[in-house]
N, C-alpha and C positions, 0 to 999 in steps of 0.2 A: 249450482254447478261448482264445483270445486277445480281452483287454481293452482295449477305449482309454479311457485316460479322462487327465485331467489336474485337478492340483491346485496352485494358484498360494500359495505360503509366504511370499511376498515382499509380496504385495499388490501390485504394480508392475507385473503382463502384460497387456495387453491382449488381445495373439493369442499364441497357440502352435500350429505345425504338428508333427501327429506322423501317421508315423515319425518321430523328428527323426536317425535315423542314416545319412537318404541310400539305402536302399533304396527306399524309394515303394513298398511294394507291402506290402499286407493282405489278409489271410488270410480263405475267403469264410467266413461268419457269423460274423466278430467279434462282440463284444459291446462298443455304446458307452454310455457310460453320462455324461450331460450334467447336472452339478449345475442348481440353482436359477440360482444366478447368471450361469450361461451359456448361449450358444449352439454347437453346434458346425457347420460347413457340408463337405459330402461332396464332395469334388472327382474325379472319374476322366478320365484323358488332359486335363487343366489344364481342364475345364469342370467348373462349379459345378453338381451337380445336384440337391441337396436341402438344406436347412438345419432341425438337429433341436433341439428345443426340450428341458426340464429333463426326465429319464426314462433306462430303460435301454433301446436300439433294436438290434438286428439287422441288421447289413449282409447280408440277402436282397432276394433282385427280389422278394419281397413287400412290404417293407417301401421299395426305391429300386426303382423302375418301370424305369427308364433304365438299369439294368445287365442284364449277365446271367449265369449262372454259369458260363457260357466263359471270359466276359471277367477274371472276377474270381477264377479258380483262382492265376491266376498263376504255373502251375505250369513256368515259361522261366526259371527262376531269375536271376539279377543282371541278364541281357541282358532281357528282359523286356519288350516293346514297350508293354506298359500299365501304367498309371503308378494310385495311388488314393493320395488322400490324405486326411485330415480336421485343422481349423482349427477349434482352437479358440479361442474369441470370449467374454472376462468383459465381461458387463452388469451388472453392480455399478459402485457409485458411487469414484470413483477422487478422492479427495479432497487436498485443501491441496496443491495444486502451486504452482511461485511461480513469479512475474515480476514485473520490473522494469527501467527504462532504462538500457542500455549507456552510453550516448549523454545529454547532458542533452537535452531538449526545447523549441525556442524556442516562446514565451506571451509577448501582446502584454497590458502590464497596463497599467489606464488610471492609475495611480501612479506606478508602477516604471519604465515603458516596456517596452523589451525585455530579459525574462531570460531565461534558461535554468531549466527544471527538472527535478529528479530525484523517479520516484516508483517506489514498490515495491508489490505485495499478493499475494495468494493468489487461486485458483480454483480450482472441482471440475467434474469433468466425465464424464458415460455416450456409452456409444456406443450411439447410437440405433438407426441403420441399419446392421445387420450386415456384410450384402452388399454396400452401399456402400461403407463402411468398408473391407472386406479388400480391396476390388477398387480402391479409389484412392490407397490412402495404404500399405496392407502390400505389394502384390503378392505376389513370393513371397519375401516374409523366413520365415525359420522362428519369429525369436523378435522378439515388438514389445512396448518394453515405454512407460512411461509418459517415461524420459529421453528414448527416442526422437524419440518427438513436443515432448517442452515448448518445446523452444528454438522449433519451428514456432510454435507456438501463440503461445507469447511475442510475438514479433513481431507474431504480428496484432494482438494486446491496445495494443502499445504503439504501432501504426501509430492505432489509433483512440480513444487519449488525447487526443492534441494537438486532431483534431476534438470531438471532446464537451467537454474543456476551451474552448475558442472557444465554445463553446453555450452555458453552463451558469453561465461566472465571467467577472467583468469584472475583478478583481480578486484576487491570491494573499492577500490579509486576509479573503478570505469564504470558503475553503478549510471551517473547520472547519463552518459553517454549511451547505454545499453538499455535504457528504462522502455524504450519504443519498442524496440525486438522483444524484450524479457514481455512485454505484455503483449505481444502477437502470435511468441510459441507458447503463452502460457494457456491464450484459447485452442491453441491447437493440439494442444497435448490434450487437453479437456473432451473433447469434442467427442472420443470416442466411446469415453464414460456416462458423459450423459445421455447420449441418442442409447445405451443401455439401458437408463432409466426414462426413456420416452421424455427427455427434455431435452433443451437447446442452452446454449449458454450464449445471449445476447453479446454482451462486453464482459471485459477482467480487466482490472485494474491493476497495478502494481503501488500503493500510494507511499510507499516509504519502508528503506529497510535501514534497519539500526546496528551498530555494533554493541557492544556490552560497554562499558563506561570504562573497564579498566587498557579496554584497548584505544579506547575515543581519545586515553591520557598519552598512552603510546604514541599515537601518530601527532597527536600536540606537541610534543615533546621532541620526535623526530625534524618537526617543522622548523621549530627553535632554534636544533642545532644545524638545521641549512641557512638559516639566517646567519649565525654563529659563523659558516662555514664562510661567508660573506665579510666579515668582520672588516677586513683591510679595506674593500670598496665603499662598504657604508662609513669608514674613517674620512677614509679622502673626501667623500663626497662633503661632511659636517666642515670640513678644514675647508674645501672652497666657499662653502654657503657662509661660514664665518668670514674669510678672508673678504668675498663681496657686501657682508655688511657691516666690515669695517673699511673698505674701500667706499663706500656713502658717507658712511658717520666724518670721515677724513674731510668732507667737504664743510662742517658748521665751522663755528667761530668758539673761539675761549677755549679751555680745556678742555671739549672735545674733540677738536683739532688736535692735541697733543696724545692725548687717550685712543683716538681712534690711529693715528698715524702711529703710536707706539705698536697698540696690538694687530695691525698688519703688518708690522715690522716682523715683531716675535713670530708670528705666525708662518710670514714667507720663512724667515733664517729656519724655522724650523720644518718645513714641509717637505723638504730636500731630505733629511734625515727621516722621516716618516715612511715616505714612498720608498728609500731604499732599503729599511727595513722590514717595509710588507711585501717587498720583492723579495724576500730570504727563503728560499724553498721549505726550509725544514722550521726554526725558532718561531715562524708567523704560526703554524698550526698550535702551539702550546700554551697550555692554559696562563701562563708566567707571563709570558711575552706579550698574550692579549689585555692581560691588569695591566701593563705597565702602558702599554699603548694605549690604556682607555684613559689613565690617570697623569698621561703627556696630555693628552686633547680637553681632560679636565682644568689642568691647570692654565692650558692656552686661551680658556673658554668657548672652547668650541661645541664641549658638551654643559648640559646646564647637569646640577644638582642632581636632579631623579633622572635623569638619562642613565649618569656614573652610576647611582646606584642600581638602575635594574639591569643593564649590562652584565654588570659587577657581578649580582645573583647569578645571572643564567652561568657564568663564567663560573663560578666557585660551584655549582650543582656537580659540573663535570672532574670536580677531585674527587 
């Protein structure tokens, strides 16, 4: 007595047709036997006539109404004008598939203006509708597996980025704030595509989007000059932390006592003159006036060595 049954080791099949040797023809009371996770659907002369659910079933006209045991001796061997087949169909969850942009994607950011960007994630996906499913997307392939389809699928995903991005952000800096929403409209937008193609789409993931490198320099650069923009506070702030630890050092013995009580001298007589020149509404923002204040706090040692000079840099980029 002859078995059909199919067992997927890969995790990766969606359909499987058997025979898969190209004869098309099964023998009358096969025995099919449909795991949990599947479905199988009975085809004779290319019409679909019953779809069997998890169990062991009987190819008799008891069990398929629509045949009959004429039909299905098949006893015309290879010439055979009738054709039987059975498709099997895993309804299990077919999980972490990926997608992500070929292509960058233009985003109009109300910062940035126009960029491009790159984004990548994961999705899981069941086949809902059996019937559907074999009849619009498999036809008659014998084997469909999950590579099959991703690349399809991909591009829907990433055709309806660019939309739900324009919905969702006004901004690529509200990215990590919006990543929970961006991935809740992005099944929803989905939703209506796949129950077209008789599937479901479990989860979507959002797992990362990227700018282009010459923009990632942009906004490094912009950071810089808010530090920059800072320059008078982070002054003051080096001239107290100096003045408190030459206010310590003032407590040893020998010339450090003289050392230490010197440069908290210099440093108080001078701090007075400091603050009311970073309080100058207009000469504190200019490049001149921030050397000369970085190369007072050098000399007082409030700044070490490579302090002065990477200051120094960021300050001379902006001639």
């Amino acid at each position: 007595m002859e078995v059909l049954e199919f067992l997927d080791n890969t995790g990766h099949v969606l359909v499987k047709r058997i025979p898969d040797n190209g004869s098309l023809e099964i023998k009358w009371g096969s025995q099919l036997t449909v795991r949990e996770s599947q479905e199988a659907i009975f085809f004779r002369d290319g019409m679909a006539l019953d779809v069997f659910g998890p169990g062991r079933h009987v190819l008799q006209t008891q069990n398929i109404p629509g045949i009959t045991k004429w039909v299905t001796r098949f006893g015309y061997g290879p010439n055979s004008p009738f054709r039987a087949e059975v498709v099997f169909v895993g309804r299990q969850l077919f999980p972490n598939l990926k997608w992500g942009t070929k292509e960058p994607i233009l985003f109009r950011d109300k910062e940035l203006e126009m960029i491009r960007l790159r984004a990548y994630g994961s999705f899981s996906i069941q086949i809902k509708d059996t019937m559907l499913f074999v009849n619009k997307i498999v036809g008659t392939m014998g084997l469909f597996t999950t590579s099959t389809i991703e690349d399809y699928l991909r591009g829907m995903i990433v055709s309806k980025l660019n939309i739900v991005l324009s919905k969702i952000l006004t901004s690529v800096f509200d990215i990590a704030a919006s990543m929970d929403q961006l991935n809740i409209l992005m099944r929803l937008e989905m939703t209506n595509d796949f129950d077209a193609l008789g599937l479901s789409m479990h989860d979507l993931y959002v797992q990362a989007i990227s700018l282009p490198d010459e923009v990632q320099q942009k906004i490094d650069t912009k950071s810089g000059m808010n530090v920059l923009g800072n320059l008078d506070q982070y002054m003051k702030l080096k001239i107290a932390d100096s003045l408190g630890d030459a206010a310590k050092s003032s407590g040893g013995m020998g010339d450090g006592l003289g050392l230490g009580a010197g440069l908290g001298m210099g440093m108080g007589m001078a701090l007075p003159g400091l603050i009311q020149q970073n309080m100058q509404p207009t000469s504190s923002t200019s490049v001149a006036f921030k050397l000369k204040e970085l190369k007072e706090l050098l000399d007082l040692g409030a700044l070490t060595q490579d302090e002065y000079d990477k200051k120094k840099q960021e300050l001379l980029k902006q001639l």
